[in-house]
Residue, then its C-alpha position, 0 to 999 in steps of 0.5 A: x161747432x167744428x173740433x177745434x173751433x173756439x167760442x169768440x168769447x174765449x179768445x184774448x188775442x189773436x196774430x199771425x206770424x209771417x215766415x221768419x218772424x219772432x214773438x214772445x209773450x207772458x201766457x197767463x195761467x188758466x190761458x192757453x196759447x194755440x198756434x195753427x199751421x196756415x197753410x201746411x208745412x210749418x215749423x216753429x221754435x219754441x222756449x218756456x221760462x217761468x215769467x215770474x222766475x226765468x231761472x226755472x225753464x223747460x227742460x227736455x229731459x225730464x219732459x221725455x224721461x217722465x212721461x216715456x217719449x221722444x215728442x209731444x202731442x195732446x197729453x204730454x206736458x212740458x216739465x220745468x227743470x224744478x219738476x213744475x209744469x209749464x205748459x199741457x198738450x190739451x189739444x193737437x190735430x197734427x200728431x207729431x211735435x219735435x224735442x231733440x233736433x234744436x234750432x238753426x243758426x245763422x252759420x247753417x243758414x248761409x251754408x244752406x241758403x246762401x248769402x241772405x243778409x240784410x245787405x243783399x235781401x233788404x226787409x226779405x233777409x234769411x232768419x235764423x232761430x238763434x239770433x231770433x230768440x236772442x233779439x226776444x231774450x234780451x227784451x227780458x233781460x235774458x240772453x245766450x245762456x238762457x237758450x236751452x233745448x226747445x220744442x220745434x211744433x209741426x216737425x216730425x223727426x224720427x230716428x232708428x236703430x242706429x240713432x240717425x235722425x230723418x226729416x219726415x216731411x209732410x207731417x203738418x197740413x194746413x189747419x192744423x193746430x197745436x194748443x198750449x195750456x200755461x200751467x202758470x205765467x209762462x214766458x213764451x218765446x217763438x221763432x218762425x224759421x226753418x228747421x235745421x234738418x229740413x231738406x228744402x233749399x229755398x228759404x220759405x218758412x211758412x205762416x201761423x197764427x197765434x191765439x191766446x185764449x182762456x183754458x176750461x178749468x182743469x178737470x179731475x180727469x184731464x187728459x194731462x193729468x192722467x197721462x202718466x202717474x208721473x204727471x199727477x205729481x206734476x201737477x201737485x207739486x204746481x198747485x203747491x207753488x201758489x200756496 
């Protein structure tokens, strides 16, 4: 079996998600969620909600604070804003997951695009990851206040010394994956559509595909786990939720 290949009789669901398309989905706890570049240069919009509490979300500065880091790859977990994990990093063939740079909006995407409404593009209109993730909030019940700052998967970002951020392209070849271990029911919210720092100047998100699958049983040696002490800590004080 190929590093990455999944045994079918672990795979729940399986979709693929077209350039500028939203999803959103419970991801059940002992699942995991992985999303795979189809054919090189994706970047996906990601936001986390406990699905039994939606109050309680990711919160990207504990995540970065804990465990030392400006981005995500295999044994980072994403903190909920009660300390909780949501989601562990089990598995990452790309390297490089964004956290600080946020989404695009429907303003930026006409003043990088041009003109893309409906009107103009019919069933081809511009998306954007703002009104995206609204349309998929409100089939929850959630809405505007209820966006926080989210991970962009495939996107690298990088700063330096005088805090400028710089779009790296490149960064994500086809094939490669990313895979999200639900630490408990975790709403996920998805939106397929360009990065705000990305250079291009024709609107062409990029396919992926989405397959939910049941996670190995978390080890006494997981990778999570022994990240960073701080996640030991984590992890507990998950357990400790379902008792």
């Amino acid at each position: 079996m190929t590093a990455g290949a999944l045994d079918s009789s672990r795979i729940i669901y399986e979709e693929k998600l077209r350039g500028g398309q939203m999803w959103s989905r419970v991801v059940r706890r002992g699942q995991a969620l992985r999303v795979t570049d189809v054919e090189g240069g994706a970047s996906v919009a990601a936001l986390f909600y406990n699905a039994a509490d939606p109050l309680e979300r990711y919160n990207m500065a504990d995540t970065l604070k804990a465990q030392y880091t400006a981005r995500l790859t295999t044994g980072y977990v994403l903190y909920s804003d009660m300390g909780r994990i949501l989601m562990s990093v089990i598995e990452d063939s790309c390297g490089w997951h964004d956290t600080i740079t946020g989404i695009m909006s429907a303003a930026l995407a006409e003043k990088r695009y041009g003109k893309g409404g409906y009107q103009e593009l019919r069933n081809d209109f511009h998306r954007n990851s703002r009104d995206n993730f609204l349309i998929e909030l409100g089939k929850y019940g959630l809405g505007k206040r209820d966006i926080v700052a989210n991970v962009n998967l495939f996107t690298k970002v990088t700063a330096d010394t005088e805090g400028k951020l710089d779009w790296v392209p490149g960064n994500s070849r086809a094939g490669a994956f990313v895979d999200l271990r639900a630490e408990m029911d975790v709403l996920v919210v998805l939106s397929n559509t360009p990065h705000p720092l990305d250079p291009a100047k024709s609107y062409a998100p990029k396919p992926v595909a989405l397959t939910v699958f049941r996670a190995l049983p978390v080890a006494a040696d997981d990778v999570c786990r022994k990240k960073r002490p701080e996640n030991e800590r984590g992890f507990e004080l998950t357990r400790r939720y379902f008792e």
